[in-house]
C-alpha positions in Angstrom: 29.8 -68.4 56.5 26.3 -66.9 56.8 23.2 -68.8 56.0 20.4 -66.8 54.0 17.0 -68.4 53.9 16.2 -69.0 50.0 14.7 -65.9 48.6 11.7 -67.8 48.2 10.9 -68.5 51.5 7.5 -67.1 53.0 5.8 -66.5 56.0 3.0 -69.4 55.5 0.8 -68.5 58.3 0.1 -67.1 62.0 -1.6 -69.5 64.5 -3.1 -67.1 67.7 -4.4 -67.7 70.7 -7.8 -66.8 71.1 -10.0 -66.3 74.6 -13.1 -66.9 72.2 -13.1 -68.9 68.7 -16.4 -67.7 67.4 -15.2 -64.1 68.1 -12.5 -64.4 66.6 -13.8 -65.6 63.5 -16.4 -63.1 63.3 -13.5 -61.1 63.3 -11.0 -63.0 60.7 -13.8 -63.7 58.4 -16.7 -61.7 58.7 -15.0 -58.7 59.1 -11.4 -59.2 56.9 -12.9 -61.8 54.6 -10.9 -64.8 55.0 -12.4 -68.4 54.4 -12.7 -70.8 56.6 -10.8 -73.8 55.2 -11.1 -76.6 58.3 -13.2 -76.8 61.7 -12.4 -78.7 64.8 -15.3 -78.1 66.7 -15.5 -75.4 69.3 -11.6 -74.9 69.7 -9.7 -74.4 66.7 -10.5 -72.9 62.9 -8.3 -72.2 60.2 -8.7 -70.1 57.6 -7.4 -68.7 54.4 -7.8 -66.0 51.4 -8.6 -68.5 48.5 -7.5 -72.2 48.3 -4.7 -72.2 50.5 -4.9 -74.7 52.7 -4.5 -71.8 55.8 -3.3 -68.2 56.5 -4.2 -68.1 59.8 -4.9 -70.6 62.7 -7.2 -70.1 65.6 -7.2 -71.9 68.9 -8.7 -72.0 72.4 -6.7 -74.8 73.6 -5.0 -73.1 76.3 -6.6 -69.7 76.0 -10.2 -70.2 76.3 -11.6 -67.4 78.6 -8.0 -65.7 79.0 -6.9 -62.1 78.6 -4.9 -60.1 76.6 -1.3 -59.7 77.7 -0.9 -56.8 79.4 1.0 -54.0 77.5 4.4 -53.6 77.5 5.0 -57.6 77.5 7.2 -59.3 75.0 5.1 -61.3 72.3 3.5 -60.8 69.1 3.7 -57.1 67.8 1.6 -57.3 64.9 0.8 -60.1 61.8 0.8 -58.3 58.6 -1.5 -59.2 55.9 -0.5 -58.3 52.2 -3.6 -57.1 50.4 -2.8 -57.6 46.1 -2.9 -53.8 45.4 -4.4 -50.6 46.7 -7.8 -50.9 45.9 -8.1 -54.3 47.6 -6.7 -52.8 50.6 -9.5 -49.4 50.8 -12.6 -52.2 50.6 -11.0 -54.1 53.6 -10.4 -50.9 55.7 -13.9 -49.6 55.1 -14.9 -53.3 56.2 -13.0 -52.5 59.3 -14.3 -49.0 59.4 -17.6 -50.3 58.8 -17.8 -52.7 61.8 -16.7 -50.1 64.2 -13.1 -51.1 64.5 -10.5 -48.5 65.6 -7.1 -47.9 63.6 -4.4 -47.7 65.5 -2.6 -45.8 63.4 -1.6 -45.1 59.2 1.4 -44.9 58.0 3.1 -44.3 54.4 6.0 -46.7 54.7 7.7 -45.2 51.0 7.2 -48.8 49.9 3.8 -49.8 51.2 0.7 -48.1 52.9 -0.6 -49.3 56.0 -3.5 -49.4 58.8 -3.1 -50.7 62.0 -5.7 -52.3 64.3 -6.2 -54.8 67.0 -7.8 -58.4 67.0 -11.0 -58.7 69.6 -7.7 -60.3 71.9 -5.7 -57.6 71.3 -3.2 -58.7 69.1 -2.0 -56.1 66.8 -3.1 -56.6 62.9 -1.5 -54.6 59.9 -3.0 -54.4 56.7 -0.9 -53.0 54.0 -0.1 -53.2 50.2 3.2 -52.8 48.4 3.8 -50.2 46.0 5.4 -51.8 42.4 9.6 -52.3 43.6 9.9 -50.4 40.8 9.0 -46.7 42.9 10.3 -47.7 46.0 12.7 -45.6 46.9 16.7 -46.1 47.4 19.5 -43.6 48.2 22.8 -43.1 46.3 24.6 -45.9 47.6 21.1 -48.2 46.9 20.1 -48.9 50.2 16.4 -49.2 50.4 15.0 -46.0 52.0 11.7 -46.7 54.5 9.6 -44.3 56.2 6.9 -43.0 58.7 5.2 -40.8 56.9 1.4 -39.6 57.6 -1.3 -41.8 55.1 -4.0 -39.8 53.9 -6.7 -42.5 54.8 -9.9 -40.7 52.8 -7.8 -40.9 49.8 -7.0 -44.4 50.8 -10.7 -45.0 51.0 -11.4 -43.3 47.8 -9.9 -46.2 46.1 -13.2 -48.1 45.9 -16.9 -47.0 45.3 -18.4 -49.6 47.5 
C-alpha cells in the first residue's frame, strides 16, 4: 500500500546556510519583507511573514565566510515563497527590482506566475502566486496541465501603484 502524506501537510519553513547573517537578512527582510521573529546573536535569525513563529531560518554555524556551491552541484534548487495574490507579488518584485536584484528568469506556469532570483549566497529564490484552482487548467482526461510560458513582467508590475 502507498502512504500519502495528509493533504494538509505543508512545507513549514527553509533553514539556509548563510556565509554572512546580516547580509542575508538585509536580504530576507529588508528587501522581501519578512519579520524577524528570534535572534541568536551574530549566527543565526529566523524570520517570518506575520506571527508565525518562522518561515525561514538563517545560520552561520558552519558556513560563516563560505562560498556558494559551485554550479552544477546537487543541493537546493530553489525555496518558493507563496505571495496571497497577484498584486502582493508585483510590490515584492519591484522591491527586488528596486534593490538592484537580477531575475533569473519569468515564467507563466498556467497555474501560477513566477520570478526567479538568487539569495546574496546564491541560492535560488522563487516568488510566485497561484491563480484561483478554479482557472487552472486540465485536459480531457483531468490531468492538471503546467507550463513554461513567457510572463509579461511590466504587466506584472502594473499590478500596484507604489
Amino acid at each position: 500500500m502507498t502512504y500519502h502524506a495528509p493533504p494538509t501537510a505543508r512545507i513549514g519553513h527553509v533553514h539556509l546556510k548563510v556565509a554572512n547573517l546580516e547580509r542575508a537578512i538585509a536580504f530576507y527582510s529588508g528587501v522581501l519583507g519578512f519579520g524577524i521573529s528570534a535572534r541568536y546573536g551574530t549566527q543565526a535569525a529566523f524570520l517570518a511573514a506575520g506571527d508565525y513563529h518562522h518561515h525561514i531560518g538563517l545560520n552561520t554555524w558552519e558556513s560563516a565566510g563560505a562560498t556558494a556551491p559551485p554550479a552544477g552541484h546537487t543541493g537546493l534548487y530553489h525555496t518558493a515563497f507563496l505571495f496571497p495574490d497577484r498584486a502582493a507579488l508585483a510590490t515584492t518584485v519591484k522591491r527586488v527590482l528596486a534593490a538592484g536584484i537580477q531575475l533569473d528568469g519569468k515564467a507563466d506556469h498556467l497555474v501560477s506566475e513566477a520570478v526567479y532570483l538568487r539569495d546574496p549566497d546564491q541560492n535560488g529564490v522563487e516568488l510566485y502566486w497561484d491563480r484561483p484552482k478554479s482557472e487552472w487548467p486540465y485536459d480531457a482526461t483531468g490531468a492538471l496541465q503546467m507550463g513554461n510560458k513567457p510572463l509579461d513582467l511590466n504587466a506584472l508590475l502594473a499590478e500596484t501603484a507604489s
